[in-house]
N, C-alpha and C positions, 0 to 999 in steps of 0.2 A: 137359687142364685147365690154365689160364691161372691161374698161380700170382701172378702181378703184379697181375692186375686182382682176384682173389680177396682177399690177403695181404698187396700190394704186394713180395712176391718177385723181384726181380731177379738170373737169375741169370747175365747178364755181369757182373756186379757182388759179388754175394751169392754163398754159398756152405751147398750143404744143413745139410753138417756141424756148422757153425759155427754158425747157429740151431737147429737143433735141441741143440745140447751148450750154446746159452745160453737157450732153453727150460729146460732141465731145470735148470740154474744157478739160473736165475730162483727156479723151484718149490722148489726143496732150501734157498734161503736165508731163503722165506716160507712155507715148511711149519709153522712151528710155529703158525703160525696154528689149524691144524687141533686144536692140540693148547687153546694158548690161548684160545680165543675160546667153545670151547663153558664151559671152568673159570670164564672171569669172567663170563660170561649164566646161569652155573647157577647163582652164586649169587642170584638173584633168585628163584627153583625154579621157574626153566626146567629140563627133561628135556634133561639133560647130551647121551647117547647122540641123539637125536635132535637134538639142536643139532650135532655132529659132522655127521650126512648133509646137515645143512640146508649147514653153511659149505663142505662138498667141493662140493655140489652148486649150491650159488651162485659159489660162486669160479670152478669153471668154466665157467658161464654168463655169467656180468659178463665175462672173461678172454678164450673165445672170440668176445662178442659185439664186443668191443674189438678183436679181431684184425680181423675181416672187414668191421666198420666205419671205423676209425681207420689200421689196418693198418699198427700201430706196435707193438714189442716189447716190450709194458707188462703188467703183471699184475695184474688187480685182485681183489679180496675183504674183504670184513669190516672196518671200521676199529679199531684195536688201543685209539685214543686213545677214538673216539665209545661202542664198547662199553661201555669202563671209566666215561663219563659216563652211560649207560645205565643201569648197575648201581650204579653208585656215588652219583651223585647226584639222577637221577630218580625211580629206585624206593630206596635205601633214605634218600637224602637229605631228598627232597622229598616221599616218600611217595606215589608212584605206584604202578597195580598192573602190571606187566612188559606185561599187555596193555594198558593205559590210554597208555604209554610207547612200547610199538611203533606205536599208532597214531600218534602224536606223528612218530614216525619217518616212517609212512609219507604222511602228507600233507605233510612235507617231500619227498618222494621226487617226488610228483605236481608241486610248487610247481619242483621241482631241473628236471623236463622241460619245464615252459611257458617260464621262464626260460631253459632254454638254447633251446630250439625258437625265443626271440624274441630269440638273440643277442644277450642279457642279460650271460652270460659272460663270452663271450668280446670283449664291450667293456672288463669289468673286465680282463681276461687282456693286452688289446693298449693296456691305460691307465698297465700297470705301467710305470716308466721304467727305461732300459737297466743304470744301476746297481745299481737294486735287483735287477733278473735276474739279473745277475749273484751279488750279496750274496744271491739264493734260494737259486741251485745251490750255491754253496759252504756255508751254511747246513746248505744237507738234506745235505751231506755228512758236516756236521758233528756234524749230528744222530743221523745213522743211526750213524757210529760209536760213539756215548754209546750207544744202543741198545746193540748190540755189548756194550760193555763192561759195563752197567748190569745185562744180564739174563744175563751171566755169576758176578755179582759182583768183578769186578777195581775194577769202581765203586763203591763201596756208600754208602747216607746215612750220615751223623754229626748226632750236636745239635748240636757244639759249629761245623763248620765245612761243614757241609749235605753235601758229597759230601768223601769220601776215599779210599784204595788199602783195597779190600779183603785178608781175610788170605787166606794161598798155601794154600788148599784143592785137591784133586783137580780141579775143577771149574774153579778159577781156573789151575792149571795146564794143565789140556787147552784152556782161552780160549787162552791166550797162545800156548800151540803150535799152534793154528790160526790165530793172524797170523802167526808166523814161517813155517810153511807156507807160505800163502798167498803172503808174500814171496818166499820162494823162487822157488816156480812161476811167477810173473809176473815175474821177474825174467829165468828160464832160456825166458821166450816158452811155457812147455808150454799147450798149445789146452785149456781144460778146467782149469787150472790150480786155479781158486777152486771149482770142482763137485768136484775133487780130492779137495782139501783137505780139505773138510767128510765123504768120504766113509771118508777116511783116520782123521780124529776122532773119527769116530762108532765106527769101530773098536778104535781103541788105547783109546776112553773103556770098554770093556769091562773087561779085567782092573784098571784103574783105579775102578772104582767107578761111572764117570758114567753110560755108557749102561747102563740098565737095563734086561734083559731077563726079563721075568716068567716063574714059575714054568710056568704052564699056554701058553706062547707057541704060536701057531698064527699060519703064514700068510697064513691067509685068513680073513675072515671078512664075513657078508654086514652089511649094512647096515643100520642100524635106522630105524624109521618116524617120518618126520613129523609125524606126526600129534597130538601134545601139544601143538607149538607151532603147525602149520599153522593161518594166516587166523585168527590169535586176539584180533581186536580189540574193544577194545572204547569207545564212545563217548558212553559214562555220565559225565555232568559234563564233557567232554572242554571246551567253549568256557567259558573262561577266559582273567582277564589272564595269568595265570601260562601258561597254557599256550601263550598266542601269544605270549609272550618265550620258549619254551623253543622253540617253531619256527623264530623268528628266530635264535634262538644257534645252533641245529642249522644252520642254513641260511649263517650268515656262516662256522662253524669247517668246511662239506665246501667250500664256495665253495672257500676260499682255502688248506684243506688239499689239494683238489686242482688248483688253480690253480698251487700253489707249485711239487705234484710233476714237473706237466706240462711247467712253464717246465723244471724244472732237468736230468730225465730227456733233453727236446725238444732240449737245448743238446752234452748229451753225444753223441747220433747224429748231429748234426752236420743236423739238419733246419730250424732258424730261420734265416728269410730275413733280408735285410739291414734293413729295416724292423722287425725283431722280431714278427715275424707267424709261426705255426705252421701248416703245413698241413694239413690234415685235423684240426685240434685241438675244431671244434664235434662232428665225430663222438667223438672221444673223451668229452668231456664227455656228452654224451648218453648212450655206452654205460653211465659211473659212475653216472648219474640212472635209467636203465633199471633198473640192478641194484641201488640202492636200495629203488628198489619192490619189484620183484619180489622182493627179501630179505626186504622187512619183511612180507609175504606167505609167503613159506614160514617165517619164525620167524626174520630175525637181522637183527642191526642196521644203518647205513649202508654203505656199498660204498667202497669209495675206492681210487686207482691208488695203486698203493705202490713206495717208494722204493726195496724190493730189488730191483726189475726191475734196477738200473743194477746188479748185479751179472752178469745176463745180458748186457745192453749191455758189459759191461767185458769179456767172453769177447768180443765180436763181432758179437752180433745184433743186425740193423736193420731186420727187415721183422716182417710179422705171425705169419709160420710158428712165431716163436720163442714166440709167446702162443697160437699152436694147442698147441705141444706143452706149455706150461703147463697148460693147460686141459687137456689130453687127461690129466696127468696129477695135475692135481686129483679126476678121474674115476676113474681106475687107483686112487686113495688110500680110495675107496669100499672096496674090497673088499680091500685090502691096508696098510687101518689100522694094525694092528698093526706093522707096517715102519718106517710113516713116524713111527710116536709111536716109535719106538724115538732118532730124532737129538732129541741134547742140544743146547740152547743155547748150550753151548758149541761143540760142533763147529759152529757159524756164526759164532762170532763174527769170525774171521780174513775171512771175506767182508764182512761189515759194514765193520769197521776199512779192508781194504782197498780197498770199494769209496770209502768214506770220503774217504780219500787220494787218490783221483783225481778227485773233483769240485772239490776245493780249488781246484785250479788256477784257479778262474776269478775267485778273489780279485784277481790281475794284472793283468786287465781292467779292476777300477773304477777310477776315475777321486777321486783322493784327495787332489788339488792341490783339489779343492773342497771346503771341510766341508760345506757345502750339501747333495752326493751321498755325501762320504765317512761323515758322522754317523748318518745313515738307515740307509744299506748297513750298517755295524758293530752300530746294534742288532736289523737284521733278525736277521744273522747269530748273534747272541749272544743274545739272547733266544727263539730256536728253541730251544736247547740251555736255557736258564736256566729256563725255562717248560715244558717237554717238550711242545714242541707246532710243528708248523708252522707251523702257521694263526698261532698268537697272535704270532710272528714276525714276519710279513706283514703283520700290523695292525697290529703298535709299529712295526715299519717306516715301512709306507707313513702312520701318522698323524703320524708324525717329520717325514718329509718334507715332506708337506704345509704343517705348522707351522712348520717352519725356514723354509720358502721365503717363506712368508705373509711372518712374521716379518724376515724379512731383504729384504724388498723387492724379491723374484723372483716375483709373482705369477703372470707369464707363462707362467713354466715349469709351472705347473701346468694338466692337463686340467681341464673340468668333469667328468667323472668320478670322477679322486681328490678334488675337493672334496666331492663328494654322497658318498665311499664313505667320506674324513673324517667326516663327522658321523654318517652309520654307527655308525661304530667307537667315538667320546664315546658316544651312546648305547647300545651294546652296554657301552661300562663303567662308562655313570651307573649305570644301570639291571640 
């Protein structure tokens, strides 16, 4: 079996160990997925337990199909932020019924495949300019560490000054001892270091209080059906003005939430050509737009490559073997739920933080002798973290830009692409 042409596995180059121990990295720092995504879809009364089989079994379908397509070390499933718009402002906001909403989803999912299939994307992906890829990747570093810290409570809101230090709970101390871990380990070179780490916390959170292990705990257990949520659509009243703004909104925040991931993930494996060009990046998109559909088809919401991959990456893994063994054990998680709901948020959060820390680096890159590049770059960067969002990063970004150049009499510099994806973005926030 031709592991290269399958996975893009090299292995004069690559090394089995080393993807598969950033495989399982990957999984263990976007597990809780599993745990979160059925909690915030059920409150719509969606069937919690079936929404669990739905997200193991999309995640590692999106996951491996991204492996043996893109045959990049990325992981995809469920998006955390699109969910919460899901629940939160479609159906109990806007007063949609969860199936009326998933259909909404999934004729985005169909629009996400023609689009990329006519290399729509990936014009927007190769329009972005050098600085702002840069101001991505350090961005989503920055972001995923607020994750981290956010969903430990070491962050917490305030009224009076929006985020502050949470107080030193159980929880808040098991966060913090899984970044100084994590330091540690990456520090003394240990292979597996940040899989470690988390595995180490998840323990010590026992007699602590954190990890909670229930009364009736059992091993194994089998799977629950489908079938509540399975092909629940419905397209009663469905055309509307309102409805084709929420297609639109869905379709610009997976755009450029996955566009942003791709760049910044692409930059850390050391795969972007000198031109800023990604190779194999149409098949990745496509795999996210696949598993779109086919999500909103078995019962859950958009699909998108997610940022904790670059914790597997930060173990070592560079080919697709590393998102076979994701997938293989998003599958495993079927039947041994119970395990995986046992890691606490906290025992990830020193992954987060740490992978954090290492995408920074690419802040050194922009180029900051220019306000021109350096004003855009600083609100991509900061408005990813201010806005909890990627996507809306990208877009204050790149409409900065654009405006500043306008403005400043650099018209040149700008593609017709970021012009048309400019006025986009005004209409996505007149309207």
């Amino acid at each position: 079996m031709n592991l290269e042409k399958l996975v893009g596995f090299d292995p004069s180059t690559m090394n089995y160990k080393t993807e598969i121990i950033g495989g399982i990295t990957t999984f263990m720092t976007m597990s809780y997925i599993l745990a979160v995504n059925p909690s915030v879809l059920a409150t719509t009364g969606m069937d919690k337990a079936a929404l669990f089989t739905t997200t193991a079994i999309v995640s590692a379908f999106a996951t491996l199909l991204l492996a043996f397509m893109a045959k990049m070390p990325f992981a995809q499933a469920p998006s955390v932020g699109l969910n919460a718009f899901f629940s939160f402002t479609l159906v109990e906001g806007m007063g949609y019924s969860w199936q009326t909403a998933l259909t909404a989803m999934f004729i985005e999912g169909v629009i996400f495949i023609l689009i990329t299939f006519f290399n729509i994307r990936e014009m927007i992906l190769n329009s972005i300019p050098v600085n702002l890829r840069y101001a991505i990747t350090a961005g989503i570093g920055m972001f995923i560490a607020f994750v981290g810290l956010k969903n430990t409570g070491i962050v917490v809101s305030s009224p009076s000054t929006f985020v502050t230090l949470g107080s030193f709970t159980p929880t808040v101390i098991l966060g913090i001892l899984s970044v100084l871990l994590g330091g540690v380990f990456c520090f003394k070179n240990i292979k597996g270091g940040i899989f470690l780490s988390i595995i180490l916390c998840t323990v010590i959170g026992i007699p602590m209080g954190v990890t909670k292990i229930p009364e009736q705990f059992s091993l194994l257990s089998l799977p629950s059906s489908m079938e509540p949520i399975f092909c629940k659509f419905s397209f009663h009243n469905f055309l509307s003005i309102d409805t084709i703004i929420v297609v639109f909104t869905l379709l610009l925040v997976n755009i450029f939430d996955t566009v942003g991931t791709l760049l910044g993930l692409a930059s850390k494996i050391g795969i972007v050509k000198s031109d800023g060009t990604i190779p194999r990046v149409k098949q990745a998109m496509m795999s996210d737009a696949i598993g779109t559909t086919i999500g909103t088809v078995l019962g859950t919401t958009t699909i998108t490559t997610y940022v904790e991959s670059a914790s597997g990456i930060a173990e070592g893994a560079r080919s697709g073997l590393a998102s076979v063994v994701t997938g293989g054990f998003f599958l495993i998680a079927l039947i041994f739920s119970p395990i995986f709901m046992l890691i606490p948020a906290a025992a990830t959060t020193g992954a987060l933080v740490l992978v954090g820390s290492l995408m920074i680096d690419s802040i050194a890159k922009i180029n900051f002798k220019d306000i021109t590049e350096a004003l855009p770059s600083f609100i991509t960067m900061i408005m990813m973290v201010l806005t909890y969002s990627i996507a809306e990063g990208i877009c204050l970004g790149m409409l900065s830009y654009v405006l500043l150049k306008l403005f400043c009499g650099r018209i040149k510099d700008v593609s017709v692409t970021l012009y048309v994806l400019a006025v986009l973005f005004i209409l996505k926030y007149v309207f």
